[in-house]
Chimera marker file (.cmm) of the C-alpha trace (Angstrom):
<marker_set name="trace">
<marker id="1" x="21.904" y="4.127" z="-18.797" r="1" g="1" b="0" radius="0.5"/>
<marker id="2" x="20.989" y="7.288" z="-21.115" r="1" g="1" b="0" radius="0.5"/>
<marker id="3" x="24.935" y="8.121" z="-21.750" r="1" g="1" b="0" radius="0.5"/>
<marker id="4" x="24.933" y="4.053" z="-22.618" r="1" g="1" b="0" radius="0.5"/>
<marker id="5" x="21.745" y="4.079" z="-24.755" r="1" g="1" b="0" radius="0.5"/>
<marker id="6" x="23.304" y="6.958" z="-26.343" r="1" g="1" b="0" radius="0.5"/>
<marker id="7" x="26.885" y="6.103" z="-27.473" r="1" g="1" b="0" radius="0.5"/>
<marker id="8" x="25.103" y="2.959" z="-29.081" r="1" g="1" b="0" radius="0.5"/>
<marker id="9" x="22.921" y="5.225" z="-30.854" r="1" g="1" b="0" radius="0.5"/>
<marker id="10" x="19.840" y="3.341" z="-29.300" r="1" g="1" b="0" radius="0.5"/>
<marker id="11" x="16.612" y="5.190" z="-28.751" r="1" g="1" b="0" radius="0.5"/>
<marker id="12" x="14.769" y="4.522" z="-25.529" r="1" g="1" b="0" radius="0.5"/>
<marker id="13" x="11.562" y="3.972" z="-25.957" r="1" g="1" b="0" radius="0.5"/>
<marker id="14" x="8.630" y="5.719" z="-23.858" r="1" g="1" b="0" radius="0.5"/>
<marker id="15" x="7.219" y="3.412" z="-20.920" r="1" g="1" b="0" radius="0.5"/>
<marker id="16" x="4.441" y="3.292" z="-18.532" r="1" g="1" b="0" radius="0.5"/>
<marker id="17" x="5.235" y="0.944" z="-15.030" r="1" g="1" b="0" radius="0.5"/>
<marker id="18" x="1.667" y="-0.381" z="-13.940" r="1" g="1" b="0" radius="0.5"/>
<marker id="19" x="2.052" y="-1.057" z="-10.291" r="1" g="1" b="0" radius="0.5"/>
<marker id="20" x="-0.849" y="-2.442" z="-7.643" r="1" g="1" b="0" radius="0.5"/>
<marker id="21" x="-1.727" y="-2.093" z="-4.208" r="1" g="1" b="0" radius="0.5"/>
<marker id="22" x="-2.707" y="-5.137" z="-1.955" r="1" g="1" b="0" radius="0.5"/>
<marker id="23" x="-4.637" y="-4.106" z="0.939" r="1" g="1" b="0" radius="0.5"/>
<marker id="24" x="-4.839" y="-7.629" z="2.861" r="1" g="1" b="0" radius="0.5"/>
<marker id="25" x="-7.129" y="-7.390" z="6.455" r="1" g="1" b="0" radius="0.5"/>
<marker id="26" x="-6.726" y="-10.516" z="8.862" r="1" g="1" b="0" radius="0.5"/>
<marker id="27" x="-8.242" y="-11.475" z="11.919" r="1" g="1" b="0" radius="0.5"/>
<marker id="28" x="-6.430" y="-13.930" z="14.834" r="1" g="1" b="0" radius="0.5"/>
<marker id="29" x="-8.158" y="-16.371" z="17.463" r="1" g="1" b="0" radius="0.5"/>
<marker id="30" x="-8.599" y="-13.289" z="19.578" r="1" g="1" b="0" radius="0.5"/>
<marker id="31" x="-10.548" y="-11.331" z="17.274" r="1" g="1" b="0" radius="0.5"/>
<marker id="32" x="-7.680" y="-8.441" z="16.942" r="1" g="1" b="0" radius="0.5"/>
<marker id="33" x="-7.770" y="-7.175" z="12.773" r="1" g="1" b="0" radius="0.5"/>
<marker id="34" x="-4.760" y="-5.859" z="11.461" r="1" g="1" b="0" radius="0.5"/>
<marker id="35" x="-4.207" y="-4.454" z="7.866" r="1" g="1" b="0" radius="0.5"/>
<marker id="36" x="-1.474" y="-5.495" z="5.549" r="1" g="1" b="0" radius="0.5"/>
<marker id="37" x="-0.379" y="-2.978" z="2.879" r="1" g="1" b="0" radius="0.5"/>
<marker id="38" x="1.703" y="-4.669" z="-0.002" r="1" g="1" b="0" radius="0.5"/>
<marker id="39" x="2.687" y="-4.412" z="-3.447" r="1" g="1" b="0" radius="0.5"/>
<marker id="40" x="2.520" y="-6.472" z="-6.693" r="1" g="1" b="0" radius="0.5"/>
<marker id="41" x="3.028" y="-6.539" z="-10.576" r="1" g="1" b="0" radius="0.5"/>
<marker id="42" x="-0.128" y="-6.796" z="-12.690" r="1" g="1" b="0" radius="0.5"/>
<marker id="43" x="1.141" y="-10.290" z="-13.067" r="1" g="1" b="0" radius="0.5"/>
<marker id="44" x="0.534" y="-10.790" z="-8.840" r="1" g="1" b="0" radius="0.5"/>
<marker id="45" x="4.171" y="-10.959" z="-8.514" r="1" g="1" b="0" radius="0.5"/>
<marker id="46" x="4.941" y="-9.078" z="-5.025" r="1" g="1" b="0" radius="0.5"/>
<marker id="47" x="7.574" y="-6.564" z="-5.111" r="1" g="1" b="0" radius="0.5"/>
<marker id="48" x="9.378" y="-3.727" z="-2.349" r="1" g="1" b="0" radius="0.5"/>
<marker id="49" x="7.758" y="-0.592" z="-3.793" r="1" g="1" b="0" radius="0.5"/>
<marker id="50" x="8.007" y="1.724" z="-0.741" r="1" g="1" b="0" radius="0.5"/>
<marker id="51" x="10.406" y="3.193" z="1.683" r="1" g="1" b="0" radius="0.5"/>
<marker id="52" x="7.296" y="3.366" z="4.509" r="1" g="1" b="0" radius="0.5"/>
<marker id="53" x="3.670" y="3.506" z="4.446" r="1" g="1" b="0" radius="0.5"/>
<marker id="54" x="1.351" y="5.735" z="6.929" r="1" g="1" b="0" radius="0.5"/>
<marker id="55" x="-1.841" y="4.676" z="7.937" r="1" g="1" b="0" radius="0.5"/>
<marker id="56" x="-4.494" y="7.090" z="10.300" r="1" g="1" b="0" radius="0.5"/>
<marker id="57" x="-6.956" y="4.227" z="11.293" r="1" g="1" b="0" radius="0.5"/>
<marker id="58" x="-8.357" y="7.227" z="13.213" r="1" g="1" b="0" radius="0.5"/>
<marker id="59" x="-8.428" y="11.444" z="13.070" r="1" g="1" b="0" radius="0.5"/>
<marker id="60" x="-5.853" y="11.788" z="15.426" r="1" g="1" b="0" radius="0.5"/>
<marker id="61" x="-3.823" y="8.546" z="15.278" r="1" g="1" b="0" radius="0.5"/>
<marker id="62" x="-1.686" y="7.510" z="12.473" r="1" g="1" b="0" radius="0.5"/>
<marker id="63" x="0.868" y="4.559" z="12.593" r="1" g="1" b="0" radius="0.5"/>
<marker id="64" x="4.385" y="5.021" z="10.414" r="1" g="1" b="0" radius="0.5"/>
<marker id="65" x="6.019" y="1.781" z="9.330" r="1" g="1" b="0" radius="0.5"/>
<marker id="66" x="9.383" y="2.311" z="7.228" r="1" g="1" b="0" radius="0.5"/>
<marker id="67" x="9.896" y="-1.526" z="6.443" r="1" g="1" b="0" radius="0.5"/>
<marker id="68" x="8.135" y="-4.485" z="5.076" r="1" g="1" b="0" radius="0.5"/>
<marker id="69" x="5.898" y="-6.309" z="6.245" r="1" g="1" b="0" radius="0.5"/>
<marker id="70" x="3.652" y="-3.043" z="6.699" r="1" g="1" b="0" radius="0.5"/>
<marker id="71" x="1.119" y="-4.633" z="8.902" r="1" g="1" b="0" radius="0.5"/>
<marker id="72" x="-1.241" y="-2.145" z="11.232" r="1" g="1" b="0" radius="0.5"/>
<marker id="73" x="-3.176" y="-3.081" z="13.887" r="1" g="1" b="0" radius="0.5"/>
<marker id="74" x="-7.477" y="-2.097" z="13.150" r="1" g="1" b="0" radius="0.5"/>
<marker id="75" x="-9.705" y="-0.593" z="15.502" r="1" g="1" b="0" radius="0.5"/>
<marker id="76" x="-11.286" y="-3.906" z="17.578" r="1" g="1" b="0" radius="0.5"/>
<marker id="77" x="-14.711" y="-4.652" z="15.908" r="1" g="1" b="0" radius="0.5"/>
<marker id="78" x="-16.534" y="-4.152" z="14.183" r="1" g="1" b="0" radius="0.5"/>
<marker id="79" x="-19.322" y="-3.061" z="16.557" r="1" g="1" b="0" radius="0.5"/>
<marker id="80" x="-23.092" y="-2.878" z="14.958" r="1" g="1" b="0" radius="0.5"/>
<marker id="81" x="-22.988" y="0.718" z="15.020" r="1" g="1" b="0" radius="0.5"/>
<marker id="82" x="-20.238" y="1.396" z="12.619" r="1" g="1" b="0" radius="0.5"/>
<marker id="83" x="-19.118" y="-2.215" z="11.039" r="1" g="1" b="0" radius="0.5"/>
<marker id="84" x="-16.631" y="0.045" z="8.323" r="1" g="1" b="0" radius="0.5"/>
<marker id="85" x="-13.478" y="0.944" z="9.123" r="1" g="1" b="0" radius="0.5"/>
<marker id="86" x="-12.420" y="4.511" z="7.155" r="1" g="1" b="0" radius="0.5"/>
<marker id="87" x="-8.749" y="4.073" z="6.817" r="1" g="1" b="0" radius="0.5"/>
<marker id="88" x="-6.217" y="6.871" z="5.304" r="1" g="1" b="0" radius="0.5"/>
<marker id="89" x="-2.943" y="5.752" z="4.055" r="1" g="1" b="0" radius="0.5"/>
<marker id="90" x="0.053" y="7.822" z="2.680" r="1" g="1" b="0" radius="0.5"/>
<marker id="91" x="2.539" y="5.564" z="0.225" r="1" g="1" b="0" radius="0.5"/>
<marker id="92" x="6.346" y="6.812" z="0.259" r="1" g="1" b="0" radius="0.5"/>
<marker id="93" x="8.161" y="5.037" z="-2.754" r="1" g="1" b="0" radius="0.5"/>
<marker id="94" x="11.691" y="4.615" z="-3.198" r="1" g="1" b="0" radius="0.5"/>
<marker id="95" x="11.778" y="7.828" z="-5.829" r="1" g="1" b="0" radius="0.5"/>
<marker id="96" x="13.398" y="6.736" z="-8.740" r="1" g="1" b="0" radius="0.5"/>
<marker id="97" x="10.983" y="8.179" z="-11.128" r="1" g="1" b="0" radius="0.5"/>
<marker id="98" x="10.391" y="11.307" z="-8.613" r="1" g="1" b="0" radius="0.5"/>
<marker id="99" x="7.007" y="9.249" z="-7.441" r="1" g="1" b="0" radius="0.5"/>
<marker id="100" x="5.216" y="12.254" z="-4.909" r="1" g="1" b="0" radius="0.5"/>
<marker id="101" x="3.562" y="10.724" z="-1.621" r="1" g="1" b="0" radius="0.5"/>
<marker id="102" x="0.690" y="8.843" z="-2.563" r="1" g="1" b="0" radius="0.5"/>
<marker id="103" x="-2.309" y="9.196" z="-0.414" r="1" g="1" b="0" radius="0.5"/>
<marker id="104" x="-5.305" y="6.527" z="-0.602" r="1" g="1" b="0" radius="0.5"/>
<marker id="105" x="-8.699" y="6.649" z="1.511" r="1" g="1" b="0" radius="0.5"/>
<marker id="106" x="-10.303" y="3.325" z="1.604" r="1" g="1" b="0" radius="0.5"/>
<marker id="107" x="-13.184" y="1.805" z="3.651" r="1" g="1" b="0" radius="0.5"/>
<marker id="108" x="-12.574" y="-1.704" z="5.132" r="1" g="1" b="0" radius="0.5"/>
<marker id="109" x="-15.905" y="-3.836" z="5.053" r="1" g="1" b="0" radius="0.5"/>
<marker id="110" x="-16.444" y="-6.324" z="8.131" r="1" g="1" b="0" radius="0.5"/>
<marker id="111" x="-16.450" y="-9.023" z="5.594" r="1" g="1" b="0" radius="0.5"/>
<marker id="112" x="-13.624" y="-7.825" z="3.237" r="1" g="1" b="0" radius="0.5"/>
<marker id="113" x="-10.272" y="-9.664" z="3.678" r="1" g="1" b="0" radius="0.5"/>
<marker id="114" x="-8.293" y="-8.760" z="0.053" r="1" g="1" b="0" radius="0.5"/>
<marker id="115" x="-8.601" y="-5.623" z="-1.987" r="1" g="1" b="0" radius="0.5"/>
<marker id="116" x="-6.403" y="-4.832" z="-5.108" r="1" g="1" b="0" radius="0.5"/>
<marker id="117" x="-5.961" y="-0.982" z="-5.905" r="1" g="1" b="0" radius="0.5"/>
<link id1="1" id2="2" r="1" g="1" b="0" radius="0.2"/>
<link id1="2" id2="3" r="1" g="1" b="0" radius="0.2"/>
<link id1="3" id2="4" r="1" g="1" b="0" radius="0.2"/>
<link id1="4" id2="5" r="1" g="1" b="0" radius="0.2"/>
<link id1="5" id2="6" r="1" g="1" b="0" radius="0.2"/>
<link id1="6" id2="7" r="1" g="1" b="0" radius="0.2"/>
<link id1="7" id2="8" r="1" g="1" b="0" radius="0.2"/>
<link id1="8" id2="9" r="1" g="1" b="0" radius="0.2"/>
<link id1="9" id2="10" r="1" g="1" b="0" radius="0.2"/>
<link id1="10" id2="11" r="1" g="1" b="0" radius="0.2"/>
<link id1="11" id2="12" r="1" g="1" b="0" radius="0.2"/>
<link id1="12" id2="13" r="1" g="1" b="0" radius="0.2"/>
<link id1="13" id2="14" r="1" g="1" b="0" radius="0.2"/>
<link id1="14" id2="15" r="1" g="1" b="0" radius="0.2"/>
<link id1="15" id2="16" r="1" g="1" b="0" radius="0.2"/>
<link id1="16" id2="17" r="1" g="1" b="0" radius="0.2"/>
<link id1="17" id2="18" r="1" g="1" b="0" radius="0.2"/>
<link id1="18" id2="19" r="1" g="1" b="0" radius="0.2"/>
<link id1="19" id2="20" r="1" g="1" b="0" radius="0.2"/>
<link id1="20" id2="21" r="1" g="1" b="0" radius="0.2"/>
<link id1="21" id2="22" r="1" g="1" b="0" radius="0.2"/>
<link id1="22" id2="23" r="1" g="1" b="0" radius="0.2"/>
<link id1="23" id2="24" r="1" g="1" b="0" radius="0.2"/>
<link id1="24" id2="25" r="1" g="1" b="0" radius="0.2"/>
<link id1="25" id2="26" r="1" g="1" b="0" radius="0.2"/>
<link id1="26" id2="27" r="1" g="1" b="0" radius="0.2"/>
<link id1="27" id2="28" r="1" g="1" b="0" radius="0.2"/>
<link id1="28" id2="29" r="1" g="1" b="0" radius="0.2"/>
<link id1="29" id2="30" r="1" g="1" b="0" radius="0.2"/>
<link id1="30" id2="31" r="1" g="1" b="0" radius="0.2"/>
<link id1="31" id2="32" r="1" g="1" b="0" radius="0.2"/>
<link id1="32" id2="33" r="1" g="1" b="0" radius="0.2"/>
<link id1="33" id2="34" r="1" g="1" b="0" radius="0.2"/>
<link id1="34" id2="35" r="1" g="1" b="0" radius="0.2"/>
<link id1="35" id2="36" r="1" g="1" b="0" radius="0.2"/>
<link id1="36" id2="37" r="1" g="1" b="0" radius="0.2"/>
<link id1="37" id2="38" r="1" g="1" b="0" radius="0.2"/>
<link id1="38" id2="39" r="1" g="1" b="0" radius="0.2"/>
<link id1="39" id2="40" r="1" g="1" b="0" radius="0.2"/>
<link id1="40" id2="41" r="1" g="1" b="0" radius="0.2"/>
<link id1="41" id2="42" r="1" g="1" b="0" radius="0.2"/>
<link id1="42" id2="43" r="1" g="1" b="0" radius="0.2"/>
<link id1="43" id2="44" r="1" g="1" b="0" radius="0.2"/>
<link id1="44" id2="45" r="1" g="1" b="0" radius="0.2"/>
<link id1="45" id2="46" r="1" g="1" b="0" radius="0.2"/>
<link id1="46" id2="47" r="1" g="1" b="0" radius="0.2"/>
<link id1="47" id2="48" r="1" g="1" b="0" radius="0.2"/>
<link id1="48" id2="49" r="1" g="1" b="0" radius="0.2"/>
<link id1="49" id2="50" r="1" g="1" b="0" radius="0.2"/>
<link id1="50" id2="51" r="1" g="1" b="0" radius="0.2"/>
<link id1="51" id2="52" r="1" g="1" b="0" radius="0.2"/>
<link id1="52" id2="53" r="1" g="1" b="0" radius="0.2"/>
<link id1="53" id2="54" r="1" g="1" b="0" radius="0.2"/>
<link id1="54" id2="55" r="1" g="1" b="0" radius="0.2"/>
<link id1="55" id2="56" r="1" g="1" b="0" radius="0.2"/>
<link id1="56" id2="57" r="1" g="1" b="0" radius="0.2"/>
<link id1="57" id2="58" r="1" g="1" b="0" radius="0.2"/>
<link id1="58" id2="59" r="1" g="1" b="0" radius="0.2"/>
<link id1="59" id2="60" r="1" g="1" b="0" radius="0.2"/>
<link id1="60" id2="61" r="1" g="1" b="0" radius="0.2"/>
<link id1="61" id2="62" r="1" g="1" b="0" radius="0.2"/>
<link id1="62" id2="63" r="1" g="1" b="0" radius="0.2"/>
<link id1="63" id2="64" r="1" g="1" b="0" radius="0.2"/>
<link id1="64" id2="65" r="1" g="1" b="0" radius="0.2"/>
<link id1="65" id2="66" r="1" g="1" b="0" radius="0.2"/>
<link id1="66" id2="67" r="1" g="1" b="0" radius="0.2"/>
<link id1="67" id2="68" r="1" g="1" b="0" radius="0.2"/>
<link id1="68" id2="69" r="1" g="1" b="0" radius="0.2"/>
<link id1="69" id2="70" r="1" g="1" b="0" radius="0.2"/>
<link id1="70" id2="71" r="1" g="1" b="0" radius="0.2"/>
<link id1="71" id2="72" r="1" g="1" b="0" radius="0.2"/>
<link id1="72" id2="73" r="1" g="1" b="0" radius="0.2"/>
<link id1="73" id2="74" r="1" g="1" b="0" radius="0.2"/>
<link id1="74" id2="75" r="1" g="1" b="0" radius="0.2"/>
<link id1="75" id2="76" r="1" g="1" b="0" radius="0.2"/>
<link id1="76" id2="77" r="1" g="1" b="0" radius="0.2"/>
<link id1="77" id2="78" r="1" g="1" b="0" radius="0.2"/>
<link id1="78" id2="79" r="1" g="1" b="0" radius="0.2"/>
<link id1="79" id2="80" r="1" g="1" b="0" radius="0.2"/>
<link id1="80" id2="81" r="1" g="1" b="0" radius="0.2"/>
<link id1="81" id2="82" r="1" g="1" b="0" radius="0.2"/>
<link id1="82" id2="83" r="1" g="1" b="0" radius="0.2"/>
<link id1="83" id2="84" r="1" g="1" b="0" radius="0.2"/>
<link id1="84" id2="85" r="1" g="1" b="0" radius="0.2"/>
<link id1="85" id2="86" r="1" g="1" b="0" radius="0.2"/>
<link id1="86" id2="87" r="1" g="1" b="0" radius="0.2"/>
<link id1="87" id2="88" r="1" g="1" b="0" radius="0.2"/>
<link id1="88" id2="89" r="1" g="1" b="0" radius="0.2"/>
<link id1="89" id2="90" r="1" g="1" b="0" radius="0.2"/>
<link id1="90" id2="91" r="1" g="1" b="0" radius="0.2"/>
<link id1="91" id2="92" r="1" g="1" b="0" radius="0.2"/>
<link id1="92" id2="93" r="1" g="1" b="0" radius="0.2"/>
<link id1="93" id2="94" r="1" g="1" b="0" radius="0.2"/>
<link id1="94" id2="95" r="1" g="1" b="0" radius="0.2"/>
<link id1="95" id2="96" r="1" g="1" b="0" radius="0.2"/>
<link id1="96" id2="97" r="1" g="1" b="0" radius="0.2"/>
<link id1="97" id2="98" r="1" g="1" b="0" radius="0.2"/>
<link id1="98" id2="99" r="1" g="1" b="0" radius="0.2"/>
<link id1="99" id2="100" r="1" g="1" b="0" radius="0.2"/>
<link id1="100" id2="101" r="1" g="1" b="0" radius="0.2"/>
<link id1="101" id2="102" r="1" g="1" b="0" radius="0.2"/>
<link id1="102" id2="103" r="1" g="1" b="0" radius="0.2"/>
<link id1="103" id2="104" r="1" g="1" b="0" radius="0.2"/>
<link id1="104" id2="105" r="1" g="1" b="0" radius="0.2"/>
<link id1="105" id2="106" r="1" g="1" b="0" radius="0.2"/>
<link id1="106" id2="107" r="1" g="1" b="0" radius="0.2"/>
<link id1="107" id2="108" r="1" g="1" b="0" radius="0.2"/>
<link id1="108" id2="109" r="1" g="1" b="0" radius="0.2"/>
<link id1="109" id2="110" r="1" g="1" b="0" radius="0.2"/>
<link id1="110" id2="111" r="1" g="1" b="0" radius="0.2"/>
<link id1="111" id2="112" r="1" g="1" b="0" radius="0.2"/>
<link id1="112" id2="113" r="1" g="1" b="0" radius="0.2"/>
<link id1="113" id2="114" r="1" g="1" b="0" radius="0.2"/>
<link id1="114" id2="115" r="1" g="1" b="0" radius="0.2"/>
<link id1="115" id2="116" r="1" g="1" b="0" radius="0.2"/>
<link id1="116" id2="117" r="1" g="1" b="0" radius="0.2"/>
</marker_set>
């Protein structure tokens, strides 16, 4: 695209990509949560944005996904003596712009079912 841009004597202008991340908690008729991590345009328009997302729902447990949907299972809860879950997650993106590993820490509220980061 540069060599292209180039011949035709076309500068390319500087550009920023905004991206989101959805971070969508459900709960079934059994009462089992799971976490969906997902990604959108600033117009809400979903797009594939990473190779495979790591969550650690725990210390010593993490879950690796490498396609979509990227859907984790939560800790069963939430009991009264800790209703938040502390989740860690680690965001691998397809590199085109030489994007590093993207780690979030988020807390899940018992009564949260849709964040947008």
């Amino acid at each position: 695209m540069e060599a292209l841009m180039k011949q035709l004597d076309i500068r390319i202008p500087k550009f920023r990509l905004n991206r989101q991340v959805k971070l969508t908690t459900t709960t079934d008729k059994s009462g089992a949560r799971s976490l969906e991590v997902s990604a959108m345009d600033l117009d809400g328009t979903y797009m594939s944005l990473f190779t495979q997302v790591e969550a650690f729902v725990s210390e010593e447990k993490s879950d690796v996904i490498k396609e979509e949907p990227f859907i984790f299972a939560l800790p069963q809860g939430p009991g009264e003596e800790n209703p938040d879950i502390n989740i860690r997650i680690r965001l691998s993106f397809y590199g085109h712009y030489g994007e590093p590993v993207h780690p979030i820490t988020y807390t899940i509220k018992p009564d949260e079912t849709e964040t947008v980061i």
